[in-house]
Each structure stands twice: as C-alpha cells, then as structure tokens.
C-alpha positions in Angstrom: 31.1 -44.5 25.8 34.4 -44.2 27.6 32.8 -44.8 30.9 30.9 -47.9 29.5 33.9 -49.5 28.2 35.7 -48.9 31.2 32.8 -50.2 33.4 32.3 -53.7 31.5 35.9 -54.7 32.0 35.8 -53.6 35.6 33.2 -56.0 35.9 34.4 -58.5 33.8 37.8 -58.6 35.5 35.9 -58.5 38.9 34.0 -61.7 38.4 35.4 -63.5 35.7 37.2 -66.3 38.5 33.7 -66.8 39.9 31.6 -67.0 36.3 34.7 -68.8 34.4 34.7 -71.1 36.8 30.6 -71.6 36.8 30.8 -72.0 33.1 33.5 -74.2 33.0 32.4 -76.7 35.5 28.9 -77.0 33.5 31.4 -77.8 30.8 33.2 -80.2 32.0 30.2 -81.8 33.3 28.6 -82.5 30.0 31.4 -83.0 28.2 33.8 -85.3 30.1 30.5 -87.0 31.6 28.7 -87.7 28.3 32.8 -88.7 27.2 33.4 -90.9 30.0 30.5 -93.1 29.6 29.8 -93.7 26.1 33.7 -93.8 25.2 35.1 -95.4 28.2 32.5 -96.7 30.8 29.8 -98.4 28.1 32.5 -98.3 24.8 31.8 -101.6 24.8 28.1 -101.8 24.8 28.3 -99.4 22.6 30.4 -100.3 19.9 27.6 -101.3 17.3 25.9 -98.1 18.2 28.9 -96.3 16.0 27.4 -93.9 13.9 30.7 -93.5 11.5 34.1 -95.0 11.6 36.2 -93.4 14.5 39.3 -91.0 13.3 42.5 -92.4 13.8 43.7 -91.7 17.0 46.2 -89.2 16.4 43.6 -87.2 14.4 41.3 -88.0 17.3 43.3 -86.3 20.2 44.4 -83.3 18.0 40.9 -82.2 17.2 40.1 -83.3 20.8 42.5 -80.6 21.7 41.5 -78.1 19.2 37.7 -78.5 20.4 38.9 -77.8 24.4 41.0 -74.6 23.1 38.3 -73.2 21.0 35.5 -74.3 23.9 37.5 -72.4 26.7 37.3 -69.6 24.5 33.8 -69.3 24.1 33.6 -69.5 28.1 35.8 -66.3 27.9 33.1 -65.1 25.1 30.1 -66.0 27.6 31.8 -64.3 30.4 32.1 -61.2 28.9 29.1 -61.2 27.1 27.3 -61.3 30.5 29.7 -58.2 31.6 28.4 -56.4 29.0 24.7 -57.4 29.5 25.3 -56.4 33.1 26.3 -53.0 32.2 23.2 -52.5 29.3 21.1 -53.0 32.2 22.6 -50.7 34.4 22.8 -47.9 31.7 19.4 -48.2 30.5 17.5 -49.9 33.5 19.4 -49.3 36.4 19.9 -52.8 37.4 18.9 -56.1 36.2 15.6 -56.6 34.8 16.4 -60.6 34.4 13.0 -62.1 35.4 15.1 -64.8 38.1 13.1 -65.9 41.2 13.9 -67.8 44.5 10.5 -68.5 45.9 9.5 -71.6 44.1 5.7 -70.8 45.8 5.9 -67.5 43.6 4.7 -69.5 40.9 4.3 -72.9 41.9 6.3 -75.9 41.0 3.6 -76.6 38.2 5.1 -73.0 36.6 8.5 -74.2 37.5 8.6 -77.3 35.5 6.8 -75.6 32.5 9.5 -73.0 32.4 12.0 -75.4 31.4 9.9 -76.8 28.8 9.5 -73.3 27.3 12.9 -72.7 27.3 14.0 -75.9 25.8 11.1 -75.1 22.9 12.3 -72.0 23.0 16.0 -72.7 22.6 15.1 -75.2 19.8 13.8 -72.4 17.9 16.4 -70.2 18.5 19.0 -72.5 17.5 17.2 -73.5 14.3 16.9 -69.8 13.2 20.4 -68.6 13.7 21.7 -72.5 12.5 20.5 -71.9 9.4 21.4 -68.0 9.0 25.3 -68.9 9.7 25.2 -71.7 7.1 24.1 -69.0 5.0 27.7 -68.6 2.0 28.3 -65.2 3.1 28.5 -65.8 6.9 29.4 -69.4 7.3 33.2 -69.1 7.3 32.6 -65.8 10.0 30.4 -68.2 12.1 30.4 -71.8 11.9 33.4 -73.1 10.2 35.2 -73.6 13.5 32.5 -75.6 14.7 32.2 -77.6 11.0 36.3 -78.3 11.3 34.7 -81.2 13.6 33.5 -83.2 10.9 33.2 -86.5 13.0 32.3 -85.0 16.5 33.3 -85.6 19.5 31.5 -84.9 23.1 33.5 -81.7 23.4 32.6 -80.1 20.0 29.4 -78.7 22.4 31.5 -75.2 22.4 33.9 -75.6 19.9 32.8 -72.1 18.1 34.8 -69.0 17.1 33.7 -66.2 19.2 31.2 -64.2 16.9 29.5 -67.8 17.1 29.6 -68.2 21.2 27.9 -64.6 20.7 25.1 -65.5 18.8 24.4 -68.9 21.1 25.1 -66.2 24.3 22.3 -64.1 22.9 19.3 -65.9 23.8 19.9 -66.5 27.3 19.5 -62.7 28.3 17.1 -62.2 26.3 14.9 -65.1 27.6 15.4 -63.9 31.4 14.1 -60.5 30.2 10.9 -61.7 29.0 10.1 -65.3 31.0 10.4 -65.7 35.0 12.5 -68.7 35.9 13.4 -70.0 39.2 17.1 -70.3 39.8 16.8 -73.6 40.3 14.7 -73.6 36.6 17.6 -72.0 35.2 20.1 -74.7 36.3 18.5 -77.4 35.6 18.0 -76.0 32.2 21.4 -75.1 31.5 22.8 -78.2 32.7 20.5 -80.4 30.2 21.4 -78.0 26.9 25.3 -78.8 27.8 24.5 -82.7 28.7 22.1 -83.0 25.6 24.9 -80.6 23.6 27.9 -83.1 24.0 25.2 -86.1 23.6 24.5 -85.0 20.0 28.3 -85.2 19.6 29.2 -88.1 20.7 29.1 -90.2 17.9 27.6 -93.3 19.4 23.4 -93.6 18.8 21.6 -93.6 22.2 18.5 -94.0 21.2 16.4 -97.2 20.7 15.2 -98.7 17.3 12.6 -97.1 16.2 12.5 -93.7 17.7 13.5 -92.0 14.6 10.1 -92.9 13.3 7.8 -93.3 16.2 4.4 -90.4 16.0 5.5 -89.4 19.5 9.0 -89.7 20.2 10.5 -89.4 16.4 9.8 -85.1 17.1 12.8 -85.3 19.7 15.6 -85.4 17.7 18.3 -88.3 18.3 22.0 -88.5 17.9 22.3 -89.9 14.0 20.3 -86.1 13.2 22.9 -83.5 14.5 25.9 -86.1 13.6 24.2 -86.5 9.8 24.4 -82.2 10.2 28.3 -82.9 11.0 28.7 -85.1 8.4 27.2 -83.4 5.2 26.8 -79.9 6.3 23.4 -79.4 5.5 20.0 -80.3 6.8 18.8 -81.1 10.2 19.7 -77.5 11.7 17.3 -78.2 14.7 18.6 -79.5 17.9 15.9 -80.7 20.6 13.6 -81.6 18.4 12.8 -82.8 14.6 9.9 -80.5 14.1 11.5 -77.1 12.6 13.6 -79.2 9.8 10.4 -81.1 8.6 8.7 -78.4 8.9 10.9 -75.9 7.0 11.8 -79.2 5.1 15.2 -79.3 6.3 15.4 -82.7 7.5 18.2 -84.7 5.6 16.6 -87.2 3.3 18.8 -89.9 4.8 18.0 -89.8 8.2 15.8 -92.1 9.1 18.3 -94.9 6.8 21.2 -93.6 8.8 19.6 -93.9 12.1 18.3 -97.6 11.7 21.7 -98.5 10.2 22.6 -97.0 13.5 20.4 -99.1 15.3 20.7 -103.0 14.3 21.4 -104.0 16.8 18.0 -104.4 17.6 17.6 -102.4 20.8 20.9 -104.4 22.1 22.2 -101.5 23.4 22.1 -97.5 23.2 20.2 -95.7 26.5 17.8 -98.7 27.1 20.4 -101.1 27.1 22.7 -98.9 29.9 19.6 -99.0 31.6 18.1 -102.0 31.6 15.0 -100.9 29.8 15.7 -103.0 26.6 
C-alpha cells in the first residue's frame, strides 16, 4: 500500500506541469471564451436575453473569484485523480487499458463521429444520475453546496466544485475509455464541447431561439434557462445536454418552459441566431 502511495505522487508530481496545464487551458477556453462573448463582445445584443437580474458588481467579482479558486482546485482534483487511475492500471493491468486510438482508418470517421455522440449521451446520463444522488439531504452539503453557493452563475461556475464533487465528475472519464474506443482527436473534441457547453449553461444570458424549449426535435437539447432555473431553485432539471432524463424521471421544473420564453421576447432578436445571422 506503501508502495502505491508512494508511486501515485511520484507520478503526480512528475506530470502535474504538463496535465495542469492541459486542464487548465481547456478551462480557460470555455470559460473566458463563453465570458468574453456573451458578457463583453455581444453584452449588448444580449441584454434582453438576461435570464435574472445581474448581482451587483461587487458581489459579482467576489464570487467570480471564489468560482476561479474553487475551479483551480478541481484541476488539481482531476490531476490527481488521473495519477491514481494511472497507477490502478498499472497494479492490476500492467499498463493502461484506456481504449484511445490514433488511426482514424481503425474505425473509420463514421465510428469517430458516433463516439462523440455516445459519449455526450453518455455523459448526460451520467451527470443526471450522480446530479440527483448529491442533491440527496444527507450528501448535498459534502457534494454540491460549493457549486450551489453560485446561485446566479456565472461562465466560470463550470468547475466551481469541492473536491469529493470534481471526483465524482472525474469518475466517468476513465471509466468510459475502459469500455468505448475513442480517437484522440474524439476525445478532444469531446472534452472541449462539455467545458464550452459547461460555462454556456452558466452564463446567464439565453442563447437559444424562441421556441426551442418546446419544439418535438430540438426542445430534448436542453437550453440555458434549464440548468440556470437548477441554479436558481435548487431542484429539478438535473440533466445537462439534454431534457429527456428530467421528463422522463419527471424532474423537469414546472416553470421552464414560462421561464425560457420570458427569456426569449425578444422574438428571435437576438441569442445564437442573432450572433449569427441566422435570425
């Protein structure tokens, strides 16, 4: 057990510059993107796309701060996790029994593409499942109240969690690898779309055009009013790609679709079609 211990921070030590800085970057890539243009580039074209009234601005920047603290943490959470995974493998494998490809002719770019739609199905569920166990009374304060102090989000709530939290989200990537192969380039692509479409659903501002919320097709991808309306009251709307587990599991808050075309008055004015041109 010693020996393990010992091995896992060797490793973590080793590459923790390297991975920090991988994690970090994907980060800061959702975050201060998805930031940069819905608070400062298109704030404007935005502004009757407010979901809630802004916090004053000193409250603002504080929890601002608190959410980059606490997300730089969970980095340091993933890091090590991945150490640790690293060293399972080793002791009971003898390597790595990820299922990670190179050759995109290995399976075909038809296999490729599908891959990321599994895993974002798969991630959906995943996330549903465990959302609701840490709003559970007995484990919500353990879990998810660090994530909850952000009552009226911000892009860089995405990884605003206390660590047993960054644990739980760490969980399903290894255990995804193990059982699905994924090209590399899969893999990244997929990663970077959970962070972008992370710091999207905190953003505050609804992207979306009128209507989706209850269009056949398009309402089962869930928009931004859904995981801010989670924010907001705590309950319902656990999913996080998509609508379907909440209705379901008959989850989905009662006000959503109200919320969302409040959110939406402008009559297509603006939002992601608007930025676009599409509107």
């Amino acid at each position: 057990m010693l020996d393990f211990i010992i091995a896992v921070i060797s490793n973590f030590i080793e590459y923790f510059p390297r991975d920090f800085q991988v994690e970090a970057t994907r980060y800061v890539i959702g975050a201060v993107g998805v930031w940069f243009i819905t608070w400062v580039l298109l704030s404007g074209v935005l502004e009757n796309r407010r979901i809630r009234k802004p916090l004053p601005a000193l409250l603002r920047n504080k929890q601002i701060i608190r959410e980059i603290r606490n997300s730089t943490l969970s980095i340091i959470v993933f890091v090590f996790c991945f150490s640790v995974t690293n060293q399972l493998m080793e002791v009971f494998y003898g390597g790595s029994i990820f299922k990670i490809y190179a050759d995109v002719a290995e399976y075909g770019w038809a296999y490729l593409v599908f891959s990321v739609v599994l895993w974002t199905i798969g991630l959906d569920t995943y996330f549903y499942w465990t959302h609701r166990f840490m709003h559970l009374p007995r484990f919500y304060k353990f879990f998810h109240r660090t994530h909850h102090r952000s009552h009226n989000p911000t892009p860089f709530t995405a990884y605003s969690f206390a660590p047993p939290e960054a644990v739980l989200v760490y969980i399903f990537v290894p255990v995804f690898f193990a059982i699905v192969p994924m090209h590399d380039t899969a893999f990244i692509s997929a990663m970077l779309i959970q962070i972008v479409r992370n710091a999207m659903a905190h953003c505050g501002y609804e992207l979306f055009p009128r209507g989706w919320a209850q269009h056949p097709v398009l309402g089962i991808f869930a928009t931004v009013t859904h995981h801010d309306l989670h924010h907001e009251k705590s309950n319902g709307n656990y999913a996080f790609y998509f609508t379907f587990w909440d209705r379901v599991m008959g989850t989905e808050h009662p006000e959503y679709i109200e919320r969302f075309e409040r959110a939406t008055q402008d009559n297509g004015k603006s939002g992601i079609g608007a930025a676009t041109g599409t509107a």
